[in-house]
C-alpha positions as semicolon CSV with decimal commas, in nm:
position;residue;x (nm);y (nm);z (nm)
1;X;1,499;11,566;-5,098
2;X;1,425;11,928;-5,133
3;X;1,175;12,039;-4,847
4;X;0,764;12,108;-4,994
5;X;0,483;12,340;-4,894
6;X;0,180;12,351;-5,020
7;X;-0,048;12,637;-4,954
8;X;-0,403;12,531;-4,865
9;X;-0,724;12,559;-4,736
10;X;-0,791;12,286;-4,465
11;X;-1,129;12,247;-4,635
12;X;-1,046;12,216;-4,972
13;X;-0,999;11,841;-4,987
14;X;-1,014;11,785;-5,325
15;X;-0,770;12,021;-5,392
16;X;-0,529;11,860;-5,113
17;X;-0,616;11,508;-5,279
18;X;-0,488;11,639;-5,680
19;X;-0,164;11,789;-5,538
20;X;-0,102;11,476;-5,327
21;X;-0,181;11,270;-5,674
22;X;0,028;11,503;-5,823
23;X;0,340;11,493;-5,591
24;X;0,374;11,148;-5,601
25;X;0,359;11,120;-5,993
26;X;0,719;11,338;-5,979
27;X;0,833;11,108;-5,678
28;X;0,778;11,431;-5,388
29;X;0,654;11,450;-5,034
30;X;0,504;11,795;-4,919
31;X;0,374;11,958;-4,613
32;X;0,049;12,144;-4,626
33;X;0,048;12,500;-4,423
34;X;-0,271;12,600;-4,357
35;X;-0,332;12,905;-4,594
36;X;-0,488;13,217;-4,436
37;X;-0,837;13,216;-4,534
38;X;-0,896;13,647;-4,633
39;X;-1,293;13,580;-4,584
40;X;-1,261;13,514;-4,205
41;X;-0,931;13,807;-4,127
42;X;-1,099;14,120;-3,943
43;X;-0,888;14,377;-4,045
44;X;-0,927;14,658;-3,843
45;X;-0,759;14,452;-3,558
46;X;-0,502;14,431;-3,787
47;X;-0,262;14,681;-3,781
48;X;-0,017;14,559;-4,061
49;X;-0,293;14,530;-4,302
50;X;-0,311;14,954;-4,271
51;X;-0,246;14,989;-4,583
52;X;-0,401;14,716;-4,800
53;X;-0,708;14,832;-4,848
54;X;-0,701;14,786;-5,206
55;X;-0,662;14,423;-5,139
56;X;-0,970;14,215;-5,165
57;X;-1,036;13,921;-4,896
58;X;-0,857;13,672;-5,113
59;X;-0,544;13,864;-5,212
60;X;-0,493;13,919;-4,826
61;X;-0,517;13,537;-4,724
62;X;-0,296;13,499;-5,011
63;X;-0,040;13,728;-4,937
64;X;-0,018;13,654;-4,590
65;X;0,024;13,285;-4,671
66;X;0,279;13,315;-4,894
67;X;0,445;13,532;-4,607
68;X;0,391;13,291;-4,362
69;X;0,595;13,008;-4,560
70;X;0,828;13,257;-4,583
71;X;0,858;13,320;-4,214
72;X;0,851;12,939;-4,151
73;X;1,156;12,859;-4,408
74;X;1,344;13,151;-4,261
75;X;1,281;12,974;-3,871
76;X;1,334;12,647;-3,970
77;X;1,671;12,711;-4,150
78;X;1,588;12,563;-4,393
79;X;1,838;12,605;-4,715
80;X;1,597;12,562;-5,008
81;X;1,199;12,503;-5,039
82;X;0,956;12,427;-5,280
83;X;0,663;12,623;-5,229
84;X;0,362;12,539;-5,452
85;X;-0,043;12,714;-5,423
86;X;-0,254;12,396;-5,432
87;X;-0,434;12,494;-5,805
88;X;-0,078;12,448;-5,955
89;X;-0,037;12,171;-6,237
90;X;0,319;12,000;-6,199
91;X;0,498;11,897;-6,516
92;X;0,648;11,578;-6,507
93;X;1,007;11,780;-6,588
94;X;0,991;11,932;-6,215
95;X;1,200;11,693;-6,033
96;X;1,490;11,677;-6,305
97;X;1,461;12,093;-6,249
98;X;1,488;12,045;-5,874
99;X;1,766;11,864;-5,943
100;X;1,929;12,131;-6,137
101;X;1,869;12,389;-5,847
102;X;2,094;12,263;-5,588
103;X;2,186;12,471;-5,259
104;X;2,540;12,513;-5,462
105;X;2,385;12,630;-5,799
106;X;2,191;12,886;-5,624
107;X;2,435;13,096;-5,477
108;X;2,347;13,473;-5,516
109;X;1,971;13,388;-5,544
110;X;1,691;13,440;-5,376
111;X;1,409;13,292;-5,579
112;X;1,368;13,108;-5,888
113;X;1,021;13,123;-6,025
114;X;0,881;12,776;-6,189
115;X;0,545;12,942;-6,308
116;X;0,466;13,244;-6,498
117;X;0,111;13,368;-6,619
118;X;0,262;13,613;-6,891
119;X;0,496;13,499;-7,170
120;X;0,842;13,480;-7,028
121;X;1,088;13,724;-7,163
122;X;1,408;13,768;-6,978
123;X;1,803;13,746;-7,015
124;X;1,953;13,396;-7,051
125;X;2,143;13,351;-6,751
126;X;2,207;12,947;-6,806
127;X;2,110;12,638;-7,019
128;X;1,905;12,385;-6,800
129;X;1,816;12,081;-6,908
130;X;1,544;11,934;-7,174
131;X;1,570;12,266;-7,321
132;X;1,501;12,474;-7,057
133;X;1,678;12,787;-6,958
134;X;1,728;13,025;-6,675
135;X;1,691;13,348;-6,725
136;X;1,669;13,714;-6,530
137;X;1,274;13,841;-6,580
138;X;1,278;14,200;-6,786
139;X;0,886;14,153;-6,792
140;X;0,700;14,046;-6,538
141;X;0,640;13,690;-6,537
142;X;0,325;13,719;-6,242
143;X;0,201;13,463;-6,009
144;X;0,328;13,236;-5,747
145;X;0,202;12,899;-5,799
146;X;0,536;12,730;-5,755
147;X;0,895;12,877;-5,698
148;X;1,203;12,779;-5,511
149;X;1,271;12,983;-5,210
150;X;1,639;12,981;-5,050
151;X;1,697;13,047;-4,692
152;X;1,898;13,357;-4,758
153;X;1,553;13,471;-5,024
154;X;1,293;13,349;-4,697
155;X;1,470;13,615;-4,503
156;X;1,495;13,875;-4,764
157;X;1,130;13,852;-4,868
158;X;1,009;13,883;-4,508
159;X;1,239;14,203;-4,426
160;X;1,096;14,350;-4,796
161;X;0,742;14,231;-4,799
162;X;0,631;14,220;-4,385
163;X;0,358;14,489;-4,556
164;X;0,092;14,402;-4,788
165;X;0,025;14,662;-5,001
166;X;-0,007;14,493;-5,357
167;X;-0,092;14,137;-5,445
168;X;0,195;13,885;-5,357
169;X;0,305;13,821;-5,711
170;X;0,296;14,196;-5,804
171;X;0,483;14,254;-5,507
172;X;0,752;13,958;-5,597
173;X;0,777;14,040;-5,955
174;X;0,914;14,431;-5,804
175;X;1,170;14,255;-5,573
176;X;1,483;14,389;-5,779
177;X;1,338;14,737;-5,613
178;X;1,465;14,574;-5,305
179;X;1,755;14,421;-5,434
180;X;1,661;14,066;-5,433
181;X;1,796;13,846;-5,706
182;X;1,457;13,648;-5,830
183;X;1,521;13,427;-6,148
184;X;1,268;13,223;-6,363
185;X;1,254;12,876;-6,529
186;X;1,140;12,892;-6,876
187;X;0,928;12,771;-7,036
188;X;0,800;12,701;-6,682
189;X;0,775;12,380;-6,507
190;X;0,426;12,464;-6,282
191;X;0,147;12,621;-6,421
192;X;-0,191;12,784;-6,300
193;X;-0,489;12,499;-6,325
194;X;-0,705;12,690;-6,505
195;X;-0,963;12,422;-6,476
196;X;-1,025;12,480;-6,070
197;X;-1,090;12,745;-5,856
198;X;-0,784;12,806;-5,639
199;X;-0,864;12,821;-5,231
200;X;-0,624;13,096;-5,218
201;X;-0,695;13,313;-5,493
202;X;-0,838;13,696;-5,514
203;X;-1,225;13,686;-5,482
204;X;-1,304;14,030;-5,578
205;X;-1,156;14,345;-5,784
206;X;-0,868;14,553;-5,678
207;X;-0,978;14,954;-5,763
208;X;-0,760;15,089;-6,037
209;X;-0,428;15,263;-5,931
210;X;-0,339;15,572;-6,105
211;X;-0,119;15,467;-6,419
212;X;0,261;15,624;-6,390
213;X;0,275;15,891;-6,683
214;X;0,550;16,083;-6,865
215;X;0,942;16,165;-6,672
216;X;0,786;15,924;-6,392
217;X;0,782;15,585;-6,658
218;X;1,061;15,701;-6,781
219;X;1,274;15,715;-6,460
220;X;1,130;15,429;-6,304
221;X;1,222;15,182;-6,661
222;X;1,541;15,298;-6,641
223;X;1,644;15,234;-6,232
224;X;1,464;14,919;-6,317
225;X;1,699;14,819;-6,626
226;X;2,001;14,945;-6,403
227;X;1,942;14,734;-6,096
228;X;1,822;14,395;-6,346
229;X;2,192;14,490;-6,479
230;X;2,335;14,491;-6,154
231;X;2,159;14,157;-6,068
232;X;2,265;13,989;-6,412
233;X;2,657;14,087;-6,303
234;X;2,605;13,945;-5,971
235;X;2,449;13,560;-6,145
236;X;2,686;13,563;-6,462
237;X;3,035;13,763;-6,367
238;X;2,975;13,949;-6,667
239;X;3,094;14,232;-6,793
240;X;2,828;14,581;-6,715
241;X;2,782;14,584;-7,112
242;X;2,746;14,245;-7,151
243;X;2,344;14,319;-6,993
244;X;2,267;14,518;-7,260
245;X;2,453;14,314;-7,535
246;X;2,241;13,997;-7,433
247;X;1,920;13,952;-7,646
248;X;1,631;13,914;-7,456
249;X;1,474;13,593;-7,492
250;X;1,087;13,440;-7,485
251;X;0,936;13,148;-7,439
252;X;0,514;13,010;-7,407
253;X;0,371;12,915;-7,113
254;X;0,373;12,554;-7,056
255;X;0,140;12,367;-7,271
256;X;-0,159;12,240;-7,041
């Protein structure tokens, strides 16, 4: 059975009590790591938080939660993980998808995303089952509330993302910048509770970075569409063309 972490608060206890309800409606165990509560970090004795001080209080803990699984999967050896933020809603499809993402079907990748908050648009990579596909993000999907992590992805996210500087899922939805290989279920299979406040989520407003303009867009869309290319000939063998041959395709979120 594929290891399970669930990201959370010590003293949210109702939210620990839903996800357990939840985990053993799709027949899975999980382990709770303690989440990194932003409210109680003091971050001038913090040298590795230099430069997130855009960040608010709750996009830190979160960050460096997500980070810390990370750190903890890479350890532990551990050759895939489910890691899930304890406001997530589980589909009753997620264990049939686990089963689908095997150590030996996940060669060449990193991370497979099971939640999105935008509309999923991305290249078909694979059919999955119950209509499901995978497919390699050309938008970004945002937000972590459940993905599959591989041992080889733990490692890579650590070495890419040791800094915050940007929430967590803006940071993972730019990983092709550092060459990881991050994939997405779709529609997804976990979605954001929208009913709950999450014990790891942002608590106040980031201030506004300066908008790319002009020749700077320009050149950063099109590294961006080579490297996604790059990534799509590493998961399908294709040929280079084939990328830009291969409709894009979208699906809607998960119906609540």
């Amino acid at each position: 059975m594929i290891p399970v972490f669930v990201i959370h608060l010590d003293h949210r206890v109702d939210r620990r009590q839903s996800m357990l309800d939840q985990l053993a409606r799709v027949g899975l165990a999980a382990e709770f790591f303690p989440a990194v509560d932003g409210r109680a970090i003091h971050r001038a004795a913090m040298p590795e938080l230099c430069e997130a001080g855009e960040l608010s209080d709750g996009e830190v803990g979160c960050y460096l939660s997500h980070l810390g699984v990370w750190r903890q999967i890479a350890a532990r050896g551990i050759d895939r993980a489910l890691v899930l933020e304890d406001d997530a809603l589980l589909s009753p499809a997620l264990s049939a998808m686990l089963d689908q993402l095997k150590p030996d079907q996940l060669r060449d990748i990193d991370v497979v995303r099971l939640s999105s908050l935008m509309r999923q648009r991305g290249k078909p990579l694979r059919p999955l089952a119950e209509g499901r596909s995978l497919l390699l993000p050309v938008k970004s999907p945002s937000g972590l509330q459940g993905y599959v992590v591989t041992a080889r992805g733990a490692r890579r996210l650590v070495d890419a993302f040791s800094v915050p500087r940007m929430a967590v899922d803006t940071a993972v939805d730019g990983a092709w910048q550092h060459g990881l290989n991050v994939v997405m279920v779709a529609p997804p299979v976990v979605q954001h509770d929208l009913a709950v406040h999450s014990s790891i989520e942002g608590t106040g407003r980031r201030k506004g970075r300066r908008a790319a303009r002009g020749l700077a867009l320009w050149t950063a869309s099109v590294r961006k569409q080579l490297m996604l290319s790059r990534v799509f000939r590493t998961l399908t063998g294709r040929a280079r063309v084939a990328y830009w041959l291969t409709p894009s395709v979208s699906d809607p979120p998960m119906p609540g």
